[in-house]
N, C-alpha and C positions, 0 to 999 in steps of 0.2 A: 248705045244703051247696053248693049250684051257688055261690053267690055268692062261696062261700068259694073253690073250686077257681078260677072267672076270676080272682077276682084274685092269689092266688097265681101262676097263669098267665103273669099281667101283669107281675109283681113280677119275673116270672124273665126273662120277656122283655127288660125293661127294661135288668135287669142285666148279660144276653147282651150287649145292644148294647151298652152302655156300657164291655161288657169290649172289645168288636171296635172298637171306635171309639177305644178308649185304646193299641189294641195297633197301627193306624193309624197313630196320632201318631205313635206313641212307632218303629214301622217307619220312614215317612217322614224323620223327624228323627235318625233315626242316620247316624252317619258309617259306613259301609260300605267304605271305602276306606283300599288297604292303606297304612299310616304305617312307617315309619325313624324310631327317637328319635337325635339329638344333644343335646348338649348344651354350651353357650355361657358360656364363663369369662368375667368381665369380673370385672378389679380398681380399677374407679369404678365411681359408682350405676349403676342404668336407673332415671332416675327417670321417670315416667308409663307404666313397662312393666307392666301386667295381663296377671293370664291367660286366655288363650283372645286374645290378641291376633293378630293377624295374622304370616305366619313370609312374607315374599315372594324370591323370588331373582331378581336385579336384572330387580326391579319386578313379578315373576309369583307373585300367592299361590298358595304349596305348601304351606302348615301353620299349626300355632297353636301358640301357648305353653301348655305341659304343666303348669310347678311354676319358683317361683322361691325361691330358697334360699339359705343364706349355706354355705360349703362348712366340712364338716366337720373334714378334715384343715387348714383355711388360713380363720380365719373371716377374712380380709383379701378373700378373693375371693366371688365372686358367681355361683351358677351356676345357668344356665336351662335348664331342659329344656324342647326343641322338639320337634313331632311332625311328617314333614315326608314328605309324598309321594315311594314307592318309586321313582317314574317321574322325579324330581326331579335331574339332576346335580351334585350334590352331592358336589366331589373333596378330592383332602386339601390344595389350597391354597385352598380357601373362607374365608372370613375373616365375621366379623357386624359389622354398624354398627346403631347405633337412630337410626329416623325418624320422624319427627312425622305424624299422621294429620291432617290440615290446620291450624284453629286450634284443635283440642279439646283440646294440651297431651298428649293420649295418643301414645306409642312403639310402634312396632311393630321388630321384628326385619327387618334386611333383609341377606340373602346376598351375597356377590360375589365373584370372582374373584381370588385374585390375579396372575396371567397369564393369560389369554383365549387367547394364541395355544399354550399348552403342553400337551401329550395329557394327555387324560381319564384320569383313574386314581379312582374311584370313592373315597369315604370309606368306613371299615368302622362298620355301626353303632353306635351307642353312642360315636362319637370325638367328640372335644372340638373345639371352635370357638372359638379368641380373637377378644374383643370391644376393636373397635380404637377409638378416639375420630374422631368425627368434626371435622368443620372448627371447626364450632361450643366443641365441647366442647376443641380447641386453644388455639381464641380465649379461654375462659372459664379454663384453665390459665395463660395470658399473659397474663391483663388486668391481676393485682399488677404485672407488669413493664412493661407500656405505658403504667396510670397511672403510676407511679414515672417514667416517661420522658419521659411529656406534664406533670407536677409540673416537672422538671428544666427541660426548656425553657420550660415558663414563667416559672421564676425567670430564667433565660438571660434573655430577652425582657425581663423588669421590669430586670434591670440594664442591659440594652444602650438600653432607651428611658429612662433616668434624665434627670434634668432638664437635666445638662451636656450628654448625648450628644445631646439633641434640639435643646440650643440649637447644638450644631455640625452637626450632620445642616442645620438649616436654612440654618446659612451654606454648608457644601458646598451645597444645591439654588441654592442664589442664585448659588453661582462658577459649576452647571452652568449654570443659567438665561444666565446672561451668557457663557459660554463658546460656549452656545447662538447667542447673538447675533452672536458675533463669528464662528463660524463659518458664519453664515449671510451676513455679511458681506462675508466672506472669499471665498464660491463665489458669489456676487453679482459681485465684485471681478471673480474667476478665469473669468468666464461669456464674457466679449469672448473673451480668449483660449482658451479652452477650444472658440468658434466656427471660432477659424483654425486649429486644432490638425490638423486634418485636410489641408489646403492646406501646412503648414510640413511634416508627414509624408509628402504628397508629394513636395515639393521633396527632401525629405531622402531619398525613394526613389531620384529621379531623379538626384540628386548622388552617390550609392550605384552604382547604375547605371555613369557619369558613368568614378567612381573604380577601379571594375574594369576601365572598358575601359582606361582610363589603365595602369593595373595590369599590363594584359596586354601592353601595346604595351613598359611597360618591361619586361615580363621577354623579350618578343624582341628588345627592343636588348639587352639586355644578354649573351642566348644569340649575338645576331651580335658584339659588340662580345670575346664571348672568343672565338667562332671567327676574329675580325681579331687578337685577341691572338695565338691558337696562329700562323697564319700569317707575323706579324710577326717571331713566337720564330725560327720556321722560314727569312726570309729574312733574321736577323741571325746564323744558325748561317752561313747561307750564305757573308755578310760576311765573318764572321772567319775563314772557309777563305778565301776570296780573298783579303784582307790578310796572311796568312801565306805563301799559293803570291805575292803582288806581293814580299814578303819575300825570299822564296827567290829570285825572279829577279832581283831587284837587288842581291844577294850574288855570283850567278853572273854575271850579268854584268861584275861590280866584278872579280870573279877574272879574268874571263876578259880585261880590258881590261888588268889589271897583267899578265897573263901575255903576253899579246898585243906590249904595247908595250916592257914591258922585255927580252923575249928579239928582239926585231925587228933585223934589223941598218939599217943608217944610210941603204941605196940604196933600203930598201921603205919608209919612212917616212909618202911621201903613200896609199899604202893601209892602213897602218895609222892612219894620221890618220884616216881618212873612217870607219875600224871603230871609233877612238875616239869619233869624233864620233855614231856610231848607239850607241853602248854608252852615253855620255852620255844621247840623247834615251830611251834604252828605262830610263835609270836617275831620270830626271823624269820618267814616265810611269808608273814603278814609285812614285816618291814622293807624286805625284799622286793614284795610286790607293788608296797608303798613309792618306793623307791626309781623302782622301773616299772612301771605299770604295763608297756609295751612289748614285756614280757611275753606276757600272755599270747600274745602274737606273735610275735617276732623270736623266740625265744630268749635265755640269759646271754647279755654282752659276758666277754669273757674278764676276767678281775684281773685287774692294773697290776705290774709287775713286782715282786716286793725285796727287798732286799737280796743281793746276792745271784738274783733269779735275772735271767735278757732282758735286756730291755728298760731297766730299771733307771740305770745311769742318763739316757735315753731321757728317759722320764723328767729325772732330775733336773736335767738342763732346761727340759720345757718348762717345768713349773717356774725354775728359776729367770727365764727371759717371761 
């Protein structure tokens, strides 16, 4: 009976621990941390999304993948349910993308932002998360159309290299090739000159130079040449009052000689002669100045040569050409 009760004893002991050891495990390996479900709409696959995968918010694992399911009301859509740390920021412009966990081809869910700098405003449990395509999954929507494109120009290409276009592609390289040469030529030619270029652009400074001071000197002859104009204006106003008042006085005199002489009686005659003879000289004096008004300035030109006298024959000839 002893043998019987130890090992019973044993049996139970056994059992104890293996229940305390199961309840261990099974303590240590629970998740004890409080979770927020969302849930993640995507209208394309996730293809290599399993569950209990990884849930990260850019790039910080907060959760795992719950349940993946084709939606009831829309089987067109895709919905995942995530389990995702209360402590977690999580607002209502969060958006999902799926990322590859290195090269193992498996997806994980990852969070982000869609404005960073915009106030917190928390999501309410249970809200919904669209699942947006990544770059990848753009490129893989557009590659019908980028073959289709890279098709296109390749035919482009097979017709522009045809057999005709190539045999003229070669003759254009050959005119370049030689166009090549000629203008290598050409600045071989241009190289003397292109040495003195600098020495003629001298010159051409200093003739520059040269031609302004020129420049300047003619614009103050020119500013003196009309201040001698205005002057000249000024001493031929002059003139023409003087040849007017020599006018006047050889009128008045001319009166005053016929007044003089025809009322004279016959016994005053020699002082009236001698008033004749001064009303005369002041009447060539008056004509004289008529005549050369410039006179007055300038003094008398000298009297043209006259018979017999230098000069005359001179004379002669000129009138006569």
């Amino acid at each position: 009976m002893e043998n019987k009760a130890h090992a019973i004893a044993a049996g139970l002991f056994v059992l104890l621990l293996g229940l305390a050891l199961a309840a261990s495990v099974a303590w240590f390996q629970g998740d004890h941390t409080e979770r927020v479900h969302y849930t993640v709409v995507s209208r394309s696959g996730v293809a290599g999304l399993n569950l209990k995968a990884p849930v990260k918010l850019r790039g910080v694992d907060v959760g795992h993948v719950e349940s993946i399911a084709f939606d009831p009301a829309d089987p067109r859509q895709i919905l995942v349910g995530i389990a995702v740390d209360a402590a977690a920021p999580v607002s209502t412009g969060t958006y999902a993308q799926l990322g590859l966990q290195g090269v193992t081809g498996l997806s994980f869910v990852g969070l982000e932002e869609a404005d960073a700098s915009a106030p917190l405003q928390r999501a309410a449990p249970g809200a919904r998360l669209q699942l947006r395509p990544t770059l990848l999954d753009r490129l893989a929507q557009s590659g019908p159309g980028l073959v289709a494109g890279f098709a296109e120009v390749a035919t482009r290409l097979n017709a522009l290299l045809s057999d005709d276009n190539r045999v003229q592609l070669g003759h254009t390289l050959a005119g370049l090739q030689q166009a090549a040469g000629d203008t290598s030529r050409l600045m071989a030619a241009l190289q003397p000159g292109a040495r003195g270029l600098p020495a003629l652009l001298k010159d051409a400074d200093t003739a520059t130079q040269r031609a302004d001071a020129a420049l300047r000197r003619i614009e103050a002859l020119a500013a003196d040449g009309q201040q001698l104009a205005q002057e000249l204006k000024s001493r031929a106003a002059l003139l023409d009052r003087l040849d007017a008042a020599a006018a006047q006085v050889q009128a008045t005199s001319r009166n005053l000689e016929l007044a003089l002489v025809g009322d004279t009686p016959p016994r005053t005659r020699p002082v009236l002669t001698d008033i004749a003879a001064a009303s005369r000289s002041v009447e060539r004096a008056a004509n004289e100045l008529g005549d050369q008004p410039q006179s007055l300035l300038f003094g008398r030109s000298a009297r043209p040569p006259g018979p017999g006298e230098a000069g005359f024959a001179e004379r002669l000839k000129a009138g006569g050409k």
